[in-house]
TORFI-556237 format. One record per residue: residue number from 1; residue in one letter; x, y, z negated of N, C-alpha, C, O in turn. Coordinates in steps of 0.05 Angstrom, whole numbers. Layout:
! residues N
<NUM 'a' <X Y Z> <X Y Z> <X Y Z> <X Y Z>>,
...
//
This chain:
! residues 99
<1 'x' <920 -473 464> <901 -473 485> <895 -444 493> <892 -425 478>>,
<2 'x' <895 -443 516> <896 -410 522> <868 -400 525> <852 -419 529>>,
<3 'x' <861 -387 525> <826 -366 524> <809 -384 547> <789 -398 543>>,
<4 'x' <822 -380 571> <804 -388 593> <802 -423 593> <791 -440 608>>,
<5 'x' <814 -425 571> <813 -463 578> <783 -463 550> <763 -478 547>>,
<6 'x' <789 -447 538> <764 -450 506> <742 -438 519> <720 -446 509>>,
<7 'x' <739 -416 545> <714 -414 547> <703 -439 570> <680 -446 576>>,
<8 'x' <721 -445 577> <715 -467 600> <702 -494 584> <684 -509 590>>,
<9 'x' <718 -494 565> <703 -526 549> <684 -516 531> <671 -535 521>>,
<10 'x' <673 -485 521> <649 -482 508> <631 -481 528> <610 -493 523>>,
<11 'x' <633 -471 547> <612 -461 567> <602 -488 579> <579 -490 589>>,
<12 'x' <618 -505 579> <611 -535 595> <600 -548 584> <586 -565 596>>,
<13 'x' <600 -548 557> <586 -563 531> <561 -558 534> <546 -575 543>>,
<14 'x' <548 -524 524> <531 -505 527> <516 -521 558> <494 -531 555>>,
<15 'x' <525 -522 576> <518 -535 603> <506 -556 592> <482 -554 588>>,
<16 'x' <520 -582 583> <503 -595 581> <489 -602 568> <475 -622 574>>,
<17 'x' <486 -590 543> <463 -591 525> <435 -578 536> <413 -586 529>>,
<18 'x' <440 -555 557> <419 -542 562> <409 -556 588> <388 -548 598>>,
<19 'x' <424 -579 600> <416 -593 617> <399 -606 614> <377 -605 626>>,
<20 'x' <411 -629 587> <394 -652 567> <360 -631 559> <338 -642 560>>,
<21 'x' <363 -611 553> <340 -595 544> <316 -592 555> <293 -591 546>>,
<22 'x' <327 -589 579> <314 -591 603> <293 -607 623> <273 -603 638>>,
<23 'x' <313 -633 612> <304 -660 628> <290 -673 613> <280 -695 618>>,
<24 'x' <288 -659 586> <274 -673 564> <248 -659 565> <226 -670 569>>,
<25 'x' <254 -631 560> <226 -615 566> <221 -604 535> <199 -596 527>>,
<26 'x' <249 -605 519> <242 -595 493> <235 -565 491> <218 -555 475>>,
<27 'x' <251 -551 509> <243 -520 511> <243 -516 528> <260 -525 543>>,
<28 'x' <218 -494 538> <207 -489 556> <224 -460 578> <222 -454 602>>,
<29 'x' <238 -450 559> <246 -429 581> <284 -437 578> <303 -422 574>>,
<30 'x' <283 -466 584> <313 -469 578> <320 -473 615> <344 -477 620>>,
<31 'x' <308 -473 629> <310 -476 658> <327 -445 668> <348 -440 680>>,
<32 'x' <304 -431 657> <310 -397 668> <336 -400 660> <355 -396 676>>,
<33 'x' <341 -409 632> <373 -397 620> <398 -415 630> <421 -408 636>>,
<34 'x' <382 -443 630> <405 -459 648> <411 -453 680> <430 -464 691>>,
<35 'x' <396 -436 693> <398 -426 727> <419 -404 713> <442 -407 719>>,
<36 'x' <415 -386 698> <431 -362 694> <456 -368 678> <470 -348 676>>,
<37 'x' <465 -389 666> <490 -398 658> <500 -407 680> <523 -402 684>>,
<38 'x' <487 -421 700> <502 -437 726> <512 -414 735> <535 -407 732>>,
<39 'x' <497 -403 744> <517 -377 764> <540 -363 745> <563 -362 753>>,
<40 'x' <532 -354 720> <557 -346 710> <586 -361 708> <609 -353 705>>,
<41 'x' <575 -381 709> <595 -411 699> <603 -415 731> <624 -429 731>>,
<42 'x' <598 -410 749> <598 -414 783> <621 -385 790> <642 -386 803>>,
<43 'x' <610 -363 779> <629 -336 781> <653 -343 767> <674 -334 775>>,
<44 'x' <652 -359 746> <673 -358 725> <699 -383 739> <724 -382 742>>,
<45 'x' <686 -396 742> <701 -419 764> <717 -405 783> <742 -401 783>>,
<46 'x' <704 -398 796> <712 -378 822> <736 -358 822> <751 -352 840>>,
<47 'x' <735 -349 792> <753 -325 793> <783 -348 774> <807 -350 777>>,
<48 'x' <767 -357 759> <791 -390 750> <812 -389 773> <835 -381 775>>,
<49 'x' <796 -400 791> <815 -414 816> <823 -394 832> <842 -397 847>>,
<50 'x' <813 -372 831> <835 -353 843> <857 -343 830> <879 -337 839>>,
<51 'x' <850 -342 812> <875 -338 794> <894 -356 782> <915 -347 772>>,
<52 'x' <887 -385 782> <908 -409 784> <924 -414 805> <949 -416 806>>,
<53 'x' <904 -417 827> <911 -420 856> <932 -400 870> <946 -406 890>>,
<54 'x' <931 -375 856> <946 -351 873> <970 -362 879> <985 -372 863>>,
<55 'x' <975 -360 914> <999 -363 917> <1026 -354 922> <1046 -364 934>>,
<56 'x' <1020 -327 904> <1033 -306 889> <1043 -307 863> <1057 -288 855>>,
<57 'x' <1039 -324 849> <1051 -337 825> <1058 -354 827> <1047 -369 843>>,
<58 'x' <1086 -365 809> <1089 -390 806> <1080 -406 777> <1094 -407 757>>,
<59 'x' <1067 -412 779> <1047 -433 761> <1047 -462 763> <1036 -471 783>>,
<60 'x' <1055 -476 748> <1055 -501 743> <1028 -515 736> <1015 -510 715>>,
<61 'x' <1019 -540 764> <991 -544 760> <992 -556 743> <1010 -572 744>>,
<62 'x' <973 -555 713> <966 -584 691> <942 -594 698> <928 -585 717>>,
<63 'x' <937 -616 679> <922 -630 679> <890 -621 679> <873 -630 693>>,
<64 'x' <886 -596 655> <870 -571 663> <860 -563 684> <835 -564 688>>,
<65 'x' <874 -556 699> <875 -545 720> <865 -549 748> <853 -536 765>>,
<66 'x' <878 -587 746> <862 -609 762> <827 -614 757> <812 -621 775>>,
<67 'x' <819 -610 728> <797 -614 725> <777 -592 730> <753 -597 731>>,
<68 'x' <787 -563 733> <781 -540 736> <771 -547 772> <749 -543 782>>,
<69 'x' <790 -555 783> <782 -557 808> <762 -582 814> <741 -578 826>>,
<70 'x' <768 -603 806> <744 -623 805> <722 -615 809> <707 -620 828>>,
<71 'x' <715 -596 776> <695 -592 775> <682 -579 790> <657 -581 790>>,
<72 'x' <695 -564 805> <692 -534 829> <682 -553 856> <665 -541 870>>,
<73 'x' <688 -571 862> <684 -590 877> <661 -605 875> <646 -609 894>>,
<74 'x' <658 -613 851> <634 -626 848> <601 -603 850> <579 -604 860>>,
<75 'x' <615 -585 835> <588 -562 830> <588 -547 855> <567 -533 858>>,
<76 'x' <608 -545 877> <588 -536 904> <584 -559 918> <572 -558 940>>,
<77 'x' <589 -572 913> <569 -610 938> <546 -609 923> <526 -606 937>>,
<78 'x' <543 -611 893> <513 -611 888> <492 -601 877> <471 -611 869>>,
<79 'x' <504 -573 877> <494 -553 861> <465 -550 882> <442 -555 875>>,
<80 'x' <474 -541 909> <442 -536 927> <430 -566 934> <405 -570 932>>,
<81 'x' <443 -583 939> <430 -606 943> <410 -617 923> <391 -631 931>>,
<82 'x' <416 -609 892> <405 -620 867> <372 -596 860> <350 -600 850>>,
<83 'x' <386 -572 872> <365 -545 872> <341 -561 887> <322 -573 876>>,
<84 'x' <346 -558 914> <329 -567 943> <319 -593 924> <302 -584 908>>,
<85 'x' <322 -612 922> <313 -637 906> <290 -633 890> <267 -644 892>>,
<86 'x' <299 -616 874> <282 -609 843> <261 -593 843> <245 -592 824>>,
<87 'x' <261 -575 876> <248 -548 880> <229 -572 897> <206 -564 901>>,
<88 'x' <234 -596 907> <206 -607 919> <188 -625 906> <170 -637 917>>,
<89 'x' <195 -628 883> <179 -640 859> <152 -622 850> <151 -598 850>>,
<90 'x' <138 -635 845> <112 -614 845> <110 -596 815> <106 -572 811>>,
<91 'x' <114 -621 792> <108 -609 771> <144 -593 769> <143 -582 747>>,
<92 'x' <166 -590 778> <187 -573 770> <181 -554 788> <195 -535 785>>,
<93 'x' <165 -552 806> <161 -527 823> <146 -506 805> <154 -483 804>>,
<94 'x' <131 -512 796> <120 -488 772> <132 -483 744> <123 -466 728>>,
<95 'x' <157 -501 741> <186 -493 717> <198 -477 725> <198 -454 718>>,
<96 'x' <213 -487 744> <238 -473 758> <229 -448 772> <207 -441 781>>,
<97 'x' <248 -439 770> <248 -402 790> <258 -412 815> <278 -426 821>>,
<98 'x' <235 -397 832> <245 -399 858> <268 -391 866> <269 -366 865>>,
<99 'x' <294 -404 878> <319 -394 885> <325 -391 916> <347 -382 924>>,
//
């Protein structure tokens, strides 16, 4: 398994545990840290698929790779839609950081 595939399946884990954390309300400043893993994990994607995608290499797409983009797909359709959502709730308006 190569580096960027082990930080991609730790970091996604990490995601959703700190998601579950969240929605549970076990810890209180797990919001701040889950907004600041998204963007890192959003940068980290980003530079993934440029560097898979280049169509300056020849690279054979796997199965990886497909899910790499999936996910890239799914996390910009609902990444602001889920923000905007959560930011008009009254009691997550005083959790969450204004974005």
């Amino acid at each position: 398994m190569k580096t960027y595939e082990q930080i991609y399946n730790y970091t996604s884990i990490l995601f959703i545990i700190l998601y579950i954390i969240t929605f549970i309300g076990i810890w209180r400043d797990s919001p701040k840290y889950l907004f600041l893993l998204d963007g890192v994990f959003k940068i980290f994607i980003g530079l993934l698929l440029i560097y898979i995608f280049n169509p300056f290499s020849p690279q054979t797409i796997t199965q990886f790779h497909k899910k790499i983009a999936f996910y890239a797909g799914i996390s910009i359709l609902l990444s602001s839609s889920l923000r905007t959502y959560f930011q008009k709730i009254p009691v997550v308006k005083t959790i969450l950081p204004k974005v």
